[in-house]
N, C-alpha and C positions, 0 to 999 in steps of 0.2 A: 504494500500500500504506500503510495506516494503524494503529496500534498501539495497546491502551491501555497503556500501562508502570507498575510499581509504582516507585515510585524514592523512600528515606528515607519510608515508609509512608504516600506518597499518590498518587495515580495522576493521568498525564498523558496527553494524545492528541500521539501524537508521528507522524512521518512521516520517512523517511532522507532527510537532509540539512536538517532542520529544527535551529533554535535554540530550547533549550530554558532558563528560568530558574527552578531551583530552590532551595529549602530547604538552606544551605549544610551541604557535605559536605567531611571531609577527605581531601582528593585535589591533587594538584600539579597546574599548567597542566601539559595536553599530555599526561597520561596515560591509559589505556583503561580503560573501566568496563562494565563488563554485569550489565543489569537484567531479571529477570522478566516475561514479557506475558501480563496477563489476559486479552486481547482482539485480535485480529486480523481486518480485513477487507485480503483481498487479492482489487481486482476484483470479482467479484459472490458471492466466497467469504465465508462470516462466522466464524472458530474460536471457540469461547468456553472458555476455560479449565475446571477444574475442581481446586483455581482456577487454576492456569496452562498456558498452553499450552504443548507441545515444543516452546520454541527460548528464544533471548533478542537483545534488543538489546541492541547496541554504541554508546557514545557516547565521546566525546573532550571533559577537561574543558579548557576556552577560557579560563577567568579567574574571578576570586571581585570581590564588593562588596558594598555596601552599600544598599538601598533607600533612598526618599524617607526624609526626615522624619516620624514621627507623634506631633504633640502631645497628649501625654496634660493634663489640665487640668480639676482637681477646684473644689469651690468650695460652702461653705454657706452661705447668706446671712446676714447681719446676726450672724454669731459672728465673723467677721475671720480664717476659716481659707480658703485660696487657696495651693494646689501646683502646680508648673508643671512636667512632663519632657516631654521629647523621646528615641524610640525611630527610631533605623536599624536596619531588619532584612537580616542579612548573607543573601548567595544565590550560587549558581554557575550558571556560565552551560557547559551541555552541549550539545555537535553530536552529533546522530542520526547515527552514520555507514553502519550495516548496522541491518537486522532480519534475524534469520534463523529460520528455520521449519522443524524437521528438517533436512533434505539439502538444502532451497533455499537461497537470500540473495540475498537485493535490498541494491544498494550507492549513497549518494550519487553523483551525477556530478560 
C-alpha cells in the first residue's frame, strides 16, 4: 500500500513503516500526527482524491535537525563586492505508522 500524503503543503509518497524527512514542523519527539491522502494505490486498486481521499495517515515524529550546509556566495567582478552565507535547513524526520482508508488500516510491522 502506497500513499500520496499532503504534509506542511507538499506532498510525499509514503508507504507504512517508511521514514519520512520533512519541512520542519512543530511537534515533540514521539508524538502522533495525521495527514490528509490525495492518493492511494492499495494493490491493483488506485483512489484519487477529490482532492482527498476518506481516511488519513498516521505518522510518529522521530526527531528534528538540521540539513547539509548550502553556500550561498554572490560576487561582481572587478567592483571588490564578495558575500559569503551558509544556510542549514531544519527538517523532521516522520515514521509512517498506519494508512487508513475508511473502515480498513494497514499497520507497520
Amino acid at each position: 500500500m502506497r500513499a500520496v500524503v499532503e504534509i506542511a503543503s507538499s506532498q510525499y509518497l509514503v508507504s507504512p513503516g517508511a521514514v519520512v524527512t520533512v519541512n520542519h514542523l512543530d511537534a515533540e519527539p514521539g508524538s502522533q500526527l495525521e495527514f490528509p491522502i490525495l492518493l492511494l494505490q492499495d494493490g491493483e486498486q488506485l483512489h484519487v482524491g477529490t482532492p482527498y481521499v476518506a481516511g488519513r495517515a498516521r505518522a510518529e515524529v522521530l526527531g528534528h535537525g538540521k540539513g547539509k550546509k548550502v553556500i550561498v556566495f554572490k560576487k561582481k567582478r572587478r567592483k571588490g563586492y564578495k558575500r559569503f552565507k551558509g544556510h542549514r535547513q531544519l527538517y523532521t524526520q516522520l515514521r509512517i505508522t498506519a494508512i487508513e482508508l475508511e473502515h480498513s488500516a494497514t499497520t507497520a510491522e
